[in-house]
C-alpha positions in Angstrom: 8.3 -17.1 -22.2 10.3 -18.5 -18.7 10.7 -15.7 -16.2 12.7 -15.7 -13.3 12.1 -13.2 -10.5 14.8 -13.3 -8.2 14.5 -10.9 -4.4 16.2 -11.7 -1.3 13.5 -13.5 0.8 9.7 -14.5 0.4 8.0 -11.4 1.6 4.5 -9.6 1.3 6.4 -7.1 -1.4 7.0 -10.0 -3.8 4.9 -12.8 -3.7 1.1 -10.4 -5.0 3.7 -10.0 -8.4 4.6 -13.1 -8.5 1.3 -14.5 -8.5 0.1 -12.5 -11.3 3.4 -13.5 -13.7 2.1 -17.2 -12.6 -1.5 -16.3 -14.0 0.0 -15.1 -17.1 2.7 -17.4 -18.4 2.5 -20.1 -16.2 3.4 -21.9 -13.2 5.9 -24.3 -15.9 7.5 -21.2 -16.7 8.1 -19.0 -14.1 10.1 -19.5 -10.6 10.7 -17.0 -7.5 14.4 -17.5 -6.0 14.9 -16.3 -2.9 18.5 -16.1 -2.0 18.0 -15.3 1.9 16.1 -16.4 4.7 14.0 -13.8 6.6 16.0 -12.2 9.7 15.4 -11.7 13.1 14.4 -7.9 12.7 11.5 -8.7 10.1 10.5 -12.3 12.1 9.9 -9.9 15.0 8.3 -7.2 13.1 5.5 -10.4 12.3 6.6 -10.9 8.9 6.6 -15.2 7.7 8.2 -16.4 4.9 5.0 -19.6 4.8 4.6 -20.5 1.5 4.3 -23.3 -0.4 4.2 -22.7 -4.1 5.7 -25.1 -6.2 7.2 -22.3 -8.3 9.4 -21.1 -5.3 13.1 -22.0 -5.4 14.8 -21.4 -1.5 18.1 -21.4 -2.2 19.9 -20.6 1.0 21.5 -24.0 2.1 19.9 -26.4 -0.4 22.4 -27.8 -2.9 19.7 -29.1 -5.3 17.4 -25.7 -5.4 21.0 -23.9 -5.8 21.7 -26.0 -9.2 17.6 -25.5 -9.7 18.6 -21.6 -9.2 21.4 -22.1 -11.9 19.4 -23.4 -14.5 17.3 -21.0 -14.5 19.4 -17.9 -14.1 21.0 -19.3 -17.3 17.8 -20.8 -19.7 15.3 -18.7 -18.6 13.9 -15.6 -20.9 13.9 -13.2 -19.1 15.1 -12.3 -15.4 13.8 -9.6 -13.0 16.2 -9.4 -10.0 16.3 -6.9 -7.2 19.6 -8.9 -5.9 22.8 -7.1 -6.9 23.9 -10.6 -9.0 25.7 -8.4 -11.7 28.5 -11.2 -12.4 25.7 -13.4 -13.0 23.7 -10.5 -15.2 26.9 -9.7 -17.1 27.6 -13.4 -18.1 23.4 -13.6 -18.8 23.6 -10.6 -21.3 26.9 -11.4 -22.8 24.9 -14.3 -23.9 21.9 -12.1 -25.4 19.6 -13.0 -22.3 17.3 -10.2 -21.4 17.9 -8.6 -17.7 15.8 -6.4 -15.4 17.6 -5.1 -12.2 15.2 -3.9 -9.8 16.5 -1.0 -6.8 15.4 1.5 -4.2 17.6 4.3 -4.4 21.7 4.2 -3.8 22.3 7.6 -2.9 20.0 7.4 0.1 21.0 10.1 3.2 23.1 11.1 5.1 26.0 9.3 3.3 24.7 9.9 -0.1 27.3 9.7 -3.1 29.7 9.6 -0.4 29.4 5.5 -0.4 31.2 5.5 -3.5 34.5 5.9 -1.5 33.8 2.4 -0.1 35.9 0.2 -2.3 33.1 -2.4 -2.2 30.3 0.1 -3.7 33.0 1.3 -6.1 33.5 -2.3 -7.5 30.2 -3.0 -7.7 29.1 0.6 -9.5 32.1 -0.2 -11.9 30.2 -3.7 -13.2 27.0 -2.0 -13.4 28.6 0.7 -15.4 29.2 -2.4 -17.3 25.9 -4.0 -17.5 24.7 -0.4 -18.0 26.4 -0.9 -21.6 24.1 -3.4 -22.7 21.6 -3.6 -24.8 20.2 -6.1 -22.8 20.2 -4.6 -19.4 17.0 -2.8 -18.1 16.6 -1.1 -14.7 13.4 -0.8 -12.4 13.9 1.7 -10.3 11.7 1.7 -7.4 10.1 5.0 -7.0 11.8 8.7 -9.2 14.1 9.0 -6.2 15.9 5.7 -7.2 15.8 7.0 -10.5 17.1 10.3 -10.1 19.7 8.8 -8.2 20.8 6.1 -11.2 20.7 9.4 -13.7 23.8 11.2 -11.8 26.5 7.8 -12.7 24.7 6.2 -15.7 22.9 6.8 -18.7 20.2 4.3 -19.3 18.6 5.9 -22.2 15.7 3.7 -23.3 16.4 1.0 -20.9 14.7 2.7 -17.4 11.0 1.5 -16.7 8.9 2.6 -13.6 8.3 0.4 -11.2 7.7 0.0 -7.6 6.0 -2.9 -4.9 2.3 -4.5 -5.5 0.4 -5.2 -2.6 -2.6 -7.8 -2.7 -5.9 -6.0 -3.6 -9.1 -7.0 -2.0 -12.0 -8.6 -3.6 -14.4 -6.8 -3.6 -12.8 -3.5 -2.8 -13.6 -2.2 0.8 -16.8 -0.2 1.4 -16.1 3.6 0.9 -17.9 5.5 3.7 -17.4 8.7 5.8 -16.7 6.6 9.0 -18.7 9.2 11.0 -16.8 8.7 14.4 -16.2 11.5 16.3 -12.7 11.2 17.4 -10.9 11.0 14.0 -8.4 7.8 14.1 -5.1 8.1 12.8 -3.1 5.0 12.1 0.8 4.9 11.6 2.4 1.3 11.4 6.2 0.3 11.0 10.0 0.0 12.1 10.4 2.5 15.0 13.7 4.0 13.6 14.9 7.4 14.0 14.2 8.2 10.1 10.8 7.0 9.8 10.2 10.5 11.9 7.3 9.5 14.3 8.1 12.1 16.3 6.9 14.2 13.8 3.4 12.7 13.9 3.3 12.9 17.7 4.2 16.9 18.0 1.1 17.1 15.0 -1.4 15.2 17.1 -0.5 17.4 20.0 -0.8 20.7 18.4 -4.3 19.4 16.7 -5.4 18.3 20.4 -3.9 22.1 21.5 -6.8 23.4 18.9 -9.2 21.8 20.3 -9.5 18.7 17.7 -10.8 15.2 19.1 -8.0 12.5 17.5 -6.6 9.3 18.2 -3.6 7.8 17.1 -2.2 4.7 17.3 1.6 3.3 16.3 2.0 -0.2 15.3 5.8 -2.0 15.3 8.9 -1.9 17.1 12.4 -0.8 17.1 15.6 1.4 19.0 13.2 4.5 18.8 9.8 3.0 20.3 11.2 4.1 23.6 11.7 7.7 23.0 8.5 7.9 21.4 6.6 6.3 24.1 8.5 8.9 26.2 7.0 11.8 23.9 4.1 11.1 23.5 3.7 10.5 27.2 4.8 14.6 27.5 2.6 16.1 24.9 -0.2 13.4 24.9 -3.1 12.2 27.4 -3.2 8.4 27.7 -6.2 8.0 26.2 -5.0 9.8 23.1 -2.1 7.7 21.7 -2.1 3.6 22.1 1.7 1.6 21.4 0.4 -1.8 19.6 2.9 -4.7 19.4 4.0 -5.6 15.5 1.7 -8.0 13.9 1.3 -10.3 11.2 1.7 -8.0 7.5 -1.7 -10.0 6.9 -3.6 -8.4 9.4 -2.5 -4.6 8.4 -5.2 -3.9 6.4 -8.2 -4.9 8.6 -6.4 -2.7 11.2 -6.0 0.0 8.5 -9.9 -0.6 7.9 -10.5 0.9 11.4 -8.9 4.4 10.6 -9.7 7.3 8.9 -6.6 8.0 8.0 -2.5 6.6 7.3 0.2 8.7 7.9 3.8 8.0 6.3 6.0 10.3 8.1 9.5 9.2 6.6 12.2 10.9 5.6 14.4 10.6 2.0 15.7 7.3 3.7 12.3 5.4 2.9 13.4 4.3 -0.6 9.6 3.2 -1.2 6.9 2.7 1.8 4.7 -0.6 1.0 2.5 0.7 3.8 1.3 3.2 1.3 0.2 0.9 -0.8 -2.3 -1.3 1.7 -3.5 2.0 3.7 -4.8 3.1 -0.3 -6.2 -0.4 -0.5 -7.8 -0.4 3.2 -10.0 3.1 2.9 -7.1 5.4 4.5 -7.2 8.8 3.4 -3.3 9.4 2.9 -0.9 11.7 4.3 3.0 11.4 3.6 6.0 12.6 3.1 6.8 13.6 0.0 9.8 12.1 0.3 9.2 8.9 0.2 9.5 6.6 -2.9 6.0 5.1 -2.8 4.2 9.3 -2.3 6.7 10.1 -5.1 5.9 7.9 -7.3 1.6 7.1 -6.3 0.1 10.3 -4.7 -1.0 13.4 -6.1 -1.6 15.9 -3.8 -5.4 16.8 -3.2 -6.4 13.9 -5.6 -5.4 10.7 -4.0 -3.9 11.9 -1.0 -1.8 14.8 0.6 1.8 15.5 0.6 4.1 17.5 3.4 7.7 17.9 3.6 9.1 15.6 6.1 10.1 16.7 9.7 7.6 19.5 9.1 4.9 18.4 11.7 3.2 21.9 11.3 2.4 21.1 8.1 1.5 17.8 9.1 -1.0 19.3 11.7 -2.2 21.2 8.7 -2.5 18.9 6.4 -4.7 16.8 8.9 -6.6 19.5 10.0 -8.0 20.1 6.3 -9.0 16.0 6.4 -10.5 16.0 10.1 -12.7 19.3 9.6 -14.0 18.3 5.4 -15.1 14.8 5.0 -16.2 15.0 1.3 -12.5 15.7 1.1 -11.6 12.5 3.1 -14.4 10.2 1.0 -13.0 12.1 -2.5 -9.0 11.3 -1.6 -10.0 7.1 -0.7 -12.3 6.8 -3.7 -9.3 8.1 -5.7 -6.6 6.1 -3.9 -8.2 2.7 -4.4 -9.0 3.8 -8.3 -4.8 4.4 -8.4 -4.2 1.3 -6.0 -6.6 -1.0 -8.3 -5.7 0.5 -11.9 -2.3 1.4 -12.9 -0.6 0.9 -9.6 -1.8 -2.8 -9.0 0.0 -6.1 -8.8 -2.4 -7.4 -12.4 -1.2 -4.2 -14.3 2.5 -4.5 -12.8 2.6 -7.9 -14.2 0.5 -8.2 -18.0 2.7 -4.5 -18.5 5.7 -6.2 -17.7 5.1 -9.4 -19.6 4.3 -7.5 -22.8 7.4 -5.4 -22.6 9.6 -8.4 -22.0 7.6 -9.9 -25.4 7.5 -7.2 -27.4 12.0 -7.1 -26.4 12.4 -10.6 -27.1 10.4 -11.1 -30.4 11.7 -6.9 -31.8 8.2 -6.2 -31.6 7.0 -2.4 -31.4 7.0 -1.6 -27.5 4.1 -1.1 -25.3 3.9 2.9 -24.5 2.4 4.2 -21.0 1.7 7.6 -19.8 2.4 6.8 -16.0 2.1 3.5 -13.5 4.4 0.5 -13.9 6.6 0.2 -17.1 6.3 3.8 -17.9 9.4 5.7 -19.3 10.4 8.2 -16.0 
């Protein structure tokens, strides 16, 4: 079997994947085509696009990797894209050649189902109806917003697989202790945008620190609303109490998330997934999110792995991290349980071998894999 995986640049959220697929089939026959080259936004937020594989195809502005691109969009197997190439996909499964189209959601807020008065997102939803009409058209959606959000145009039947982003697991897993400090250490890393609702996570430190609870928080990135938030948090906060730390390399996330007791993931319904999630359950965290993002949706139960709130609630939030500062057999029993979820069903290794034997059993009319939950599970 030759798979190509096709995403818009080399990126932390792609490559763990791609790795595994190369275990499993291959370095001969598989390639990762990236279409873009990294912007200025994520080159500041520390991310690098450094990599070397022989299986990568850069596309952008070399005419040789663009005909290497072309061969393999049209001989390989099987394609897993999270590019909207649905000419390309149409002509592919015209010709009986398997595709997987891999999205966060479309009907993000504010604007919603509203985009579809945009006569470019209208085009483009009428070819996907199109591709949607195939029997050889599959969708990932990334998280049950996404595909919630797919169910209200298009009816997908059998062809709708879970899915989401793999991070790189650590080997061996990171030691599971109570990290007895006595200031609890909070940890929130990102884009500083007025959706990821920081602000929310600032007002719930405050009122803890109002109750008499010793916490520290820190917030790592940049972006428009880093200002305002410094601003906050110099109102409601005491300097010693909440420290602004410059973005840094994606690599060196998790040893920072190994210094916390616990990740926050404050966003709203606009975080289609939240990768974060997926290295603060690898790192040790004990989680708390917003249930409305993709990556809680889909990974965290509440009170097993982790604990939910509603977004923009930061008395819940306060809550929420009250019950996790005052019980720490409640903090040890959520890690233990996120890195069995992170590890398991929700890794990069099961991602890939699930979606290799799916893609098998398809091409050769073989009976198909079933899964309760995780990766290549029926929503």
């Amino acid at each position: 079997m030759r798979i190509l995986q096709v995403t818009n640049f080399i990126s932390h959220l792609q490559t763990p994947l791609a790795q595994k697929l190369v275990s499993i089939i291959g370095a001969k026959n598989f390639r990762l085509a990236t279409l873009h080259k990294l912007d200025s936004d994520r080159i500041n937020l520390g991310w690098s696009d450094k990599h070397d594989e022989s299986w990568i195809i850069r596309v952008k502005g070399n005419k040789s990797k663009q005909l290497e691109f072309k061969n393999w969009w049209n001989e390989a197997d099987v394609i897993i894209c999270g590019e909207r190439e649905f000419e390309g996909m149409l002509d592919r499964t015209k010709n009986k050649k398997l595709c997987f189209y891999f999205s966060e959601r479309w009907w993000k807020p504010p604007i919603g189902v509203a985009r579809l008065f945009s006569p470019y997102f209208f085009k483009m939803v009428i070819k996907f109806r199109r591709l949607t009409q195939n029997s050889n058209f599959h969708y990932l959606p990334i998280g049950p917003y996404a595909s919630s959000d797919i169910d209200l145009l298009f009816n997908l039947n059998e062809r709708k697989w879970r899915w989401g982003y793999f991070n790189k697991n650590f080997s061996p897993l990171p030691k599971l202790s109570y990290k007895r400090s006595e200031i609890i250490k909070v940890l929130w890393v990102g884009r500083m945008l007025k959706w990821k609702r920081v602000d929310t996570l600032i007002y719930a430190i405050a009122d803890l620190s109002k109750k008499g609870l010793s916490v520290k928080l820190s917030l790592i990135g940049d972006g428009p609303e880093k200002i305002n938030l410094q601003k906050l948090a110099a109102q409601l906060l005491s300097l010693n109490q909440c420290s602004f730390i410059d973005p840094m390399d994606p690599c060196k996330i998790p040893s920072e998330m190994q210094k916390n007791n616990i990740y926050v993931l404050s966003s709203s319904a606009c975080e289609g997934w939240g990768f974060v999630i997926n290295e603060a359950m690898s790192s040790g965290c004990a989680i708390v999110a917003s249930k409305s993002a993709g990556a809680a949706a889909a990974m965290i139960v509440n009170d097993v792995n982790g604990l939910l709130f509603e977004s923009g609630n930061w008395c819940e939030l306060s809550s929420q991290l009250m019950l996790l500062i005052n019980n720490k057999e409640l903090r040890y029993k959520l890690i233990k349980n996120a890195l069995i979820t992170i590890n398991g069903k929700w890794s990069s290794e099961c991602a890939a071998k699930r979606f290799v034997l799916v893609a098998d059993a398809l091409l050769n009319h073989k009976k198909i894999p079933f899964y309760e939950d995780g990766p290549m599970s029926r929503p």
